[in-house]
N, C-alpha and C positions, 0 to 999 in steps of 0.2 A: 455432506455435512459442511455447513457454514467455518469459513477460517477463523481460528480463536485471534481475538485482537484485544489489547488493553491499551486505555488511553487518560495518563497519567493526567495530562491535564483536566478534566471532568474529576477526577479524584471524587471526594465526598458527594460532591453535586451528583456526579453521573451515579453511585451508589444509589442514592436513596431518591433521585429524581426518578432513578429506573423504577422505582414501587410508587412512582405518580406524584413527589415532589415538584414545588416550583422552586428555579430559579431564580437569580435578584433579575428583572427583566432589563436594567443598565449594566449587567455584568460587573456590578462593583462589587470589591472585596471586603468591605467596611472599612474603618478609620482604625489603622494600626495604634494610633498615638490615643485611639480613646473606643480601647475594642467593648463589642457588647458584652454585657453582662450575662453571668447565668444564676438565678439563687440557686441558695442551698437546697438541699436536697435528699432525699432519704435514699443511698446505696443499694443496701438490700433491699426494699421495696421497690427499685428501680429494674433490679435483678427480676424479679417477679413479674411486672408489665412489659419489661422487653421480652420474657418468655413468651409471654399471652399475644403481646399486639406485634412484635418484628419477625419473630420469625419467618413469617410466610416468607418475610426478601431478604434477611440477613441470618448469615448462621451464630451459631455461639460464642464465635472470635471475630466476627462482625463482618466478618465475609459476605459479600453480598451473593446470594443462593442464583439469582439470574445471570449473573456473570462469576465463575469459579475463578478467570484467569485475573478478576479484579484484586488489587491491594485490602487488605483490609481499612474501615476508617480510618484512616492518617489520611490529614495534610496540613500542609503552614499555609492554605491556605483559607478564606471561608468564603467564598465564592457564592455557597450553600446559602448564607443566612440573610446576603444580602444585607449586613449591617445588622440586623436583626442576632438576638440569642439564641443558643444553641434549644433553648427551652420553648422561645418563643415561635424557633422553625418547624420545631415539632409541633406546637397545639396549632398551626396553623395547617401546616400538612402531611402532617404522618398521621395513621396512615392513609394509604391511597382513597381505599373502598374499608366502609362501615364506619362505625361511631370514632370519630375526632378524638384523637388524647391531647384533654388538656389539664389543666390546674395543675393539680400534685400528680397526676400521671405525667404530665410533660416534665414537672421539675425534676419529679425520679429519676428517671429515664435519660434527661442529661445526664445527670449527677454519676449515676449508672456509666455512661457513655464516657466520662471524663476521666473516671475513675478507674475505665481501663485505660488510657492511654490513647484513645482511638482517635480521638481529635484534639485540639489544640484550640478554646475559644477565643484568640485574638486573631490578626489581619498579620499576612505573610507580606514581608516586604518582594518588590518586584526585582527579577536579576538583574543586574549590570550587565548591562552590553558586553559584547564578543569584541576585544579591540586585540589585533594582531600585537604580536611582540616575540623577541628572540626567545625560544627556548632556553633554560639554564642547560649548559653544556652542548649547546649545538648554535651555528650560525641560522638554523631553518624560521621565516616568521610564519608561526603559526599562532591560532587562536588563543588568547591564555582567559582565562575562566574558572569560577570556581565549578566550574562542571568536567573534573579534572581524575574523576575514580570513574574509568571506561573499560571494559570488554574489550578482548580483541573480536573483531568482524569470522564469525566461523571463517576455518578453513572450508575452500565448497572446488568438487571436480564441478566441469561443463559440465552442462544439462545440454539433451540431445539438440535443442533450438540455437543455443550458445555454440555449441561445436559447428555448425554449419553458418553462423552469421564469422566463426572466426576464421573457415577454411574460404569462405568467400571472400573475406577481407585481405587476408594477407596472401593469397597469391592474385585478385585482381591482377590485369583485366580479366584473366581463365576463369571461361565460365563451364564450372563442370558440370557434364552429360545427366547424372544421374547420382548427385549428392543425397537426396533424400533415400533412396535405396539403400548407400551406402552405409549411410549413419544407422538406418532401419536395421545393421548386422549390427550391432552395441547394443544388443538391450540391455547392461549392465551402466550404461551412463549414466547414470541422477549425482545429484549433491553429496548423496551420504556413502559413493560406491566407495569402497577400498579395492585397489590394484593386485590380480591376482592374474596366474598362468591365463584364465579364461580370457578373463577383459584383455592380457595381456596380446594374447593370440590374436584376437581380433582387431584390435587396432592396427597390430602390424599390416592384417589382409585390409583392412583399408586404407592406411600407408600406404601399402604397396604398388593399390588403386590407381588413387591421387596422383600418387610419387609418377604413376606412367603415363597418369595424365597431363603433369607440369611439366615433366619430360619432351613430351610430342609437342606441347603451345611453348615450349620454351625462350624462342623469339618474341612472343608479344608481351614478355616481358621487358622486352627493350632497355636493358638492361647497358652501361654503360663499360664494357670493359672490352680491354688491349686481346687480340689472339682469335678474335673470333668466336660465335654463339658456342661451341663445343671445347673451348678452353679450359683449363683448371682456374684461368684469371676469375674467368664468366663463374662459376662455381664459387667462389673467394664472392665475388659482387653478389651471389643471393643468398648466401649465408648472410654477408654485411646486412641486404637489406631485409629478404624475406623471413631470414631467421631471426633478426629484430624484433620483427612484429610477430613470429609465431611465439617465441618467449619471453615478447612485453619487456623487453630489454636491450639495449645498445650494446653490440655482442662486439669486443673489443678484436685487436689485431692476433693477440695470441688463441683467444679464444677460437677466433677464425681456423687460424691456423692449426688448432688441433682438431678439427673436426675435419679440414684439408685431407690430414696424414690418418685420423684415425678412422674418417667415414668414405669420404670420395675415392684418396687414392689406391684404395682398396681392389675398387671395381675394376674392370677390365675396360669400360669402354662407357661415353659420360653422362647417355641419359641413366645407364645403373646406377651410377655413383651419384645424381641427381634425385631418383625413387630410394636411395640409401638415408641419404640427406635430410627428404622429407620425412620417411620410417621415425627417425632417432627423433626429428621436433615433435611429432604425433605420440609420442611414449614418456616425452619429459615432463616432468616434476612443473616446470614453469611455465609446460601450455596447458597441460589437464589441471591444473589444482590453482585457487586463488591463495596466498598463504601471507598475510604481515608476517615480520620479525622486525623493522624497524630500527633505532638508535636509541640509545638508553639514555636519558636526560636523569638531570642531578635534582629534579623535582619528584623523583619515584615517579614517573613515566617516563612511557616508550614512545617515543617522535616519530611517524613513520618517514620513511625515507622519501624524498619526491618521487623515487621510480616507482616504489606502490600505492602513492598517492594519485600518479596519474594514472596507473591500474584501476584504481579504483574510482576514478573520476570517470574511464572512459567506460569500466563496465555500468556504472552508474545510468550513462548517456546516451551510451550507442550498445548497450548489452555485448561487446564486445570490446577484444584487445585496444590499447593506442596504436594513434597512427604515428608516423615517422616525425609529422611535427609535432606531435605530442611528446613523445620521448625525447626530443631533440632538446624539447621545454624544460623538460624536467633535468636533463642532464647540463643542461646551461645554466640552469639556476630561474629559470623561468616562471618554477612555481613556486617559490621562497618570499614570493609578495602577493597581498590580498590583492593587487589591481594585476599584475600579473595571470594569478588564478583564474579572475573573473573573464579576461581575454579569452582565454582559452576555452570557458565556458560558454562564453557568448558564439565562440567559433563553433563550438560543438553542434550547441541549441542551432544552429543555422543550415547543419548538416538535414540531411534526407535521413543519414542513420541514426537521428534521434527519437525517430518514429518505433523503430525497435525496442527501446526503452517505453516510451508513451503506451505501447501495445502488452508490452509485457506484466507495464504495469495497468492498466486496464483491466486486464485480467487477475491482478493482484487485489485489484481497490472492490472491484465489483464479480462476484467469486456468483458463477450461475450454477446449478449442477444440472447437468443434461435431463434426467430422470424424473425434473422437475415441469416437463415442457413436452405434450407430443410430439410438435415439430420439430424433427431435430435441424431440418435445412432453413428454417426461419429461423430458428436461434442462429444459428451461427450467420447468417446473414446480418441479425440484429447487433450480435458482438462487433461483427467487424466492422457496423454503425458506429456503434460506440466509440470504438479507436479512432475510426474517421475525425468523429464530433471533437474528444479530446484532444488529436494535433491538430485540429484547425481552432481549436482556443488557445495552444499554442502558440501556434506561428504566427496567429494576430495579435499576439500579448495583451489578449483578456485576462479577467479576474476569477474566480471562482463564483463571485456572484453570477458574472455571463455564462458560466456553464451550467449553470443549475437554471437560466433564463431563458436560454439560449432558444432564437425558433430555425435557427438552423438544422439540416436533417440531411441525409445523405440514403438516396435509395436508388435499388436495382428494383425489377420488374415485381418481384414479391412485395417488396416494401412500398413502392409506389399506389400497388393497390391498398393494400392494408389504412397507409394515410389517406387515403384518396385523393391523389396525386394524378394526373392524366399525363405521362409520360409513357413512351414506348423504348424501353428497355432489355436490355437481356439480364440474365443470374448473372455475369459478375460482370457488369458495368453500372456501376455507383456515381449518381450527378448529383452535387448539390442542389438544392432548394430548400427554400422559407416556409413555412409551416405555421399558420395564422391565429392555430388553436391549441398549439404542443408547446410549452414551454416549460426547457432544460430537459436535462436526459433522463428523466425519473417519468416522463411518459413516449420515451421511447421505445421502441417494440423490446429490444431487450431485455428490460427490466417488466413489463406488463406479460409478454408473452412466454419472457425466460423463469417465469414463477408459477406457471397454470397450462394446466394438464385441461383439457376439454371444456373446465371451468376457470372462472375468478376466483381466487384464493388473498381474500385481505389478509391473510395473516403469513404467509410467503412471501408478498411485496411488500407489507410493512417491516418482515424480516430483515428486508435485504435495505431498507430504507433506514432504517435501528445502526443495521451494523452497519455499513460499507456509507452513510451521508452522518451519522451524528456518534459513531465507535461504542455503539450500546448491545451487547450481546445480551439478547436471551438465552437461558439454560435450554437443553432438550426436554422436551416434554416427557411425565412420566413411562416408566416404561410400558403399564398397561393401558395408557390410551387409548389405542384400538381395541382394547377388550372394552372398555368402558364407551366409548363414543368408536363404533367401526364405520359406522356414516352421520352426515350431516342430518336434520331433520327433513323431514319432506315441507318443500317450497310452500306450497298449498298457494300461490298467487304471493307469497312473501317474500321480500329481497334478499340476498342475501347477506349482506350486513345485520338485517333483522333476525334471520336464523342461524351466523355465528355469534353475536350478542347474548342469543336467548341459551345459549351451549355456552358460549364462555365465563358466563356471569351464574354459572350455576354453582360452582366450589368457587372459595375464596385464590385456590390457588391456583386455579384458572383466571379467576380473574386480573388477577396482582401481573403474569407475566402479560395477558392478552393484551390487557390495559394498554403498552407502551407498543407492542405490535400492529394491531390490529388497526388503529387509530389512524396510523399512516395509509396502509391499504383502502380503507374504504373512502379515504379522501381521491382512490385513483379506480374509483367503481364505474367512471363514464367511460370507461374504457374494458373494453371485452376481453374474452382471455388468448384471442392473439392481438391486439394491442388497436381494433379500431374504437373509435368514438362513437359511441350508441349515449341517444337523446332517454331513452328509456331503456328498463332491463325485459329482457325476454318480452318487448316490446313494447311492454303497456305499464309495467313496473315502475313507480317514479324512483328514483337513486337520489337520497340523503348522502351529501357528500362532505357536508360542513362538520368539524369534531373540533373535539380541543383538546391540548397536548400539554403536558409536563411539563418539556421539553422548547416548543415552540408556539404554543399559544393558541389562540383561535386559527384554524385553519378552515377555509373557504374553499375547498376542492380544490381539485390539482393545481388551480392557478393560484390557492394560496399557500400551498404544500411548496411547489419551485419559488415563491417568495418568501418565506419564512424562509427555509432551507437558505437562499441564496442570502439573507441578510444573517445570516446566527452564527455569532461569535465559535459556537462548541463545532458545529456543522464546518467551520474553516480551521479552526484547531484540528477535528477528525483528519479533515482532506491531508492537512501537515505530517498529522501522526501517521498518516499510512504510506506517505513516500516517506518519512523517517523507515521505520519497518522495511519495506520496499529497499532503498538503499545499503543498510545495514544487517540485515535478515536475523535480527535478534531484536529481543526488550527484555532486557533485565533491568531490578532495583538500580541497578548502576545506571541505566541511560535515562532516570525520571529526568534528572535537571538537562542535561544538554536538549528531550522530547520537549520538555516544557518550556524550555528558551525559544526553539525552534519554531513553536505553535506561537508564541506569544507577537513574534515578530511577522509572520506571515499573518496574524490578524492585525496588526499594525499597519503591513502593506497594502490594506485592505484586500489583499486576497489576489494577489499579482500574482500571476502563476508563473510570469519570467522569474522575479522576485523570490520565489518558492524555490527555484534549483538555485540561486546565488547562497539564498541563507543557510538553506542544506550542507551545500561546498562550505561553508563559514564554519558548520558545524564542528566544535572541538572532536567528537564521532570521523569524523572524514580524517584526523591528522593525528590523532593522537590514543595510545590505548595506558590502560595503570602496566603494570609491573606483570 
């Protein structure tokens, strides 16, 4: 099942654009100081044609029925109307499919719409900029904003990928035998575990492990202390350092010292007192669990402290704990300044371990499910494409237009052939090369091949084109569908496009969701269902590939799908909204203004994906929570 996502910026737009609404095509808001008008109107008979004509997309409280996790119609702003009325957006395009509501249907149906509250017919002024400044009651410069009623970030334990990026980092250079084995005795680890005898047991026996593995490499820790590797000093010097970074804190001289007397000198002899050492960081509170508590400002919020700002800057970046300069940062005062922050940032982004985060999130932004795909060794071959694709837009400091253009491609011996590529390759050596007729990752095997099961399926790849490139969820399909439709029609020498067309447009409320799906996929029908380029279908078939979209407008086949996508304001808003999400692992009412700050400015960047983790870190979200 596809990840529920909501994306505050589209507000009313993405609502009713999703039932086949246009857009203003210059993404204006209309003229606050002289908003469109709506006449008056007949309430109750508005009540009556929104029974008749909305339902199909919205519910009784104006929920939109294709997306459940959407807001109801509110917003300040009208993005929707394109300057145009609330009355005049309707007779033009509401709704999608069948007879046009206009005249006294359109004016009802505002007046209807108005009169609950759903929207607001004038032009939302834009935010004010994020400008650093001292919190009230704290020296910290942090964000100040009226995007100031924030969440705390869940508390969340390691997840099993996280537990192993953190045992590799903080005992580096030790590289241990058989970590993924290890971790493989946890299956109790995920986000939402609570700490019990079980989980407890077992951590210790993979403590115990570790602890005898850090033990034995204990030198190539090359650790700096008086007495020799086997000293209680040397003991004192990896608590200072390595217990640091196991618990993402700067573990002071007493603190040292009672773990000295309460853990090491216990032992009899010092690699125990070593496997004792590592036991106790592997069970604590502040390497299993992410947790704010913060500092309480005289603004009714909580300031978080820089030690869990760089917590959370590093899990952000490198999916794992800070490093030694990072804490160092935060405890000097380092992160107390916007150009400070950004240093650090810049240092990160530069890291190899920010490919961890890229991948992580990869996997967040474009969600495949296996079940969807016969090949399961081509999928994943194609995922770990994807990652590729993404940090090498990265670490070139493209834009999000370049990645959605991109003819970059990265393939092993499967993928090679698939593009038709003449390279000699093995399954896991991946070389770059250009790709003359593939542009941006939406006709990458991934996404064509990670959607279709022995066939093409337009409405699996427009799925995943819906949600994960413009933040537009379809509802699930009724539940008797397959008692109703248990196969497609027979081809008889017809496309397929032509035979889900002639199935989708048969009820209206197939039509309303197919409408916005479908649309997408058959612009990527030159391509097969493991993802090569076919001139024709089942050889002799010509492929109709040109459509037109709500959303996007005329599309010209794949190559006008990656340019629309790479030039569309909501399509760069999405990309924002989903490493907000990504970062933060919540959306509630409370994070609309900071998401929609955030989006507005990464479309102002034009879509700089350095830019993208700077505004993020800016984000009031990163530094500050309410009460």
């Amino acid at each position: 099942m596809m990840m529920k996502k909501l994306i505050a910026v589209l507000s009313i737009g993405a609502m009713l654009v999703a039932c086949g609404g246009q857009t203003d095509p210059d993404g204006g808001s209309g003229n606050p100081n002289n908003p469109p008008q709506t006449s008056k109107g007949d309430e109750a008979l508005g009540l009556q044609e929104y029974q008749a004509r909305c339902t199909n997309c919205h519910d009784v409280d104006g929920t939109s029925k294709l997306n459940k996790n959407q807001s109801p119609i509110v917003s300040a702003k009208t993005t929707y109307t394109g300057g145009r009325s609330l009355e005049d957006y309707i007779a033009q395009e509401m709704p999608p499919s069948g007879t046009k509501c206009e005249g006294d249907c359109a004016k009802n149906i505002a007046a209807y719409i108005q009169a609950q509250g759903w929207v607001a017919d004038v032009g939302g002024a834009k935010l004010e900029p994020i400008v650093y400044a001292s919190a009230p009651g704290t020296n910290i410069d942090v964000p100040s904003t009226a995007c100031n009623e924030l969440p705390a970030t869940p508390g969340t334990m390691l997840i099993r990928d996280q537990f192993k990026n953190v045992i590799s980092d903080v005992f580096s250079p030790i590289v241990f035998d058989n970590l993924d084995e290890l971790v493989a005795q946890i299956p109790d680890l995920e986000k939402n575990a609570q700490m019990d005898d079980i989980l407890l047991f077992r951590l210790l026996a993979v403590g115990e492990e570790l602890g005898a593995q850090v033990a034995d490499n204990f030198a190539s820790l090359n650790l700096q202390c008086n007495g020799g590797n086997n000293s209680r000093n040397c003991a004192g010097a990896f608590i200072e350092k390595h217990g640091s970074l196991a618990l993402s804190k700067i573990i002071d001289e007493q603190d040292k010292n009672d773990m000295l007397l309460n853990l090491f000198d216990d032992e009899s002899d010092f690699k125990s007192g070593i496997k004792q050492l590592v036991k106790a960081m592997l069970v604590s509170s502040d390497f299993l669990y992410r947790i704010e508590t913060g500092l309480e400002a005289n603004n009714g919020s909580v300031v978080l402290t820089t030690g869990e700002k760089a917590s959370k800057l590093s899990w952000l970046l490198w999916n794992s704990v800070p490093d030694m300069a990072l804490l160092e940062a935060a405890a000097q005062g380092g992160l107390n300044t916007k150009a400070g922050f950004h240093a650090e940032v810049d240092r990160m982004i530069a890291d190899p371990k920010f490919n961890r985060s890229l991948s992580f999130f990869k996997d967040f932004w474009i969600y495949l499910d296996p079940k969807d795909t016969g090949d399961r060794d081509l999928l994943a071959d194609s995922v770990h494409e994807l990652g590729l694709i993404l940090q090498s837009a990265f670490a070139k400091g493209e834009s999000f237009g370049d990645l959605m253009t991109t003819q970059r491609a990265f393939v092993n011996d499967r993928l090679a052939d698939i593009y038709g590529v003449s390279k000699q390759l093995g399954p896991n050596t991946f070389e770059e090369v250009n790709l003359t007729n593939r542009p941006g990752v939406m006709t990458r095997a991934a996404i064509l091949a990670g959607t279709s099961d022995g066939s093409t399926s337009p409405t699996k790849r427009g799925d995943i084109v819906s949600e994960s490139m413009l933040c537009i969820e379809v509802d699930d399909p009724p539940a008797d569908i397959q008692d109703r439709f248990p196969t497609l029609p027979a081809r008889m020498g017809r496309s397929t496009r032509t035979v889900v067309e002639e199935v989708t447009s048969s009820e209206d409320v197939c039509a309303t969701c197919h409408y916005n799906m479908d649309t997408y996929g058959f612009a990527l029908e030159h391509f097969d269902h493991e993802g090569r380029f076919r001139e024709f279908e089942d050889g002799t078939i010509a492929i109709d590939d040109f459509v037109g979209s709500s959303l996007l407008g005329e599309i010209n086949g794949f190559s006008g799908l990656a340019n629309n996508v790479a030039n569309s304001d909501i399509a760069q808003a999405c990309f924002a909204h989903n490493w907000f999400l990504y970062a933060f692992n919540r959306y509630t009412k409370e994070d609309n203004c900071a998401a929609i700050d955030m989006e507005q400015r990464f479309v102002e960047a034009n879509g700089d994906l350095r830019e993208l983790i700077r505004i993020l870190i800016d984000s009031p979200a990163m530094h500050y929570r309410s009460l």
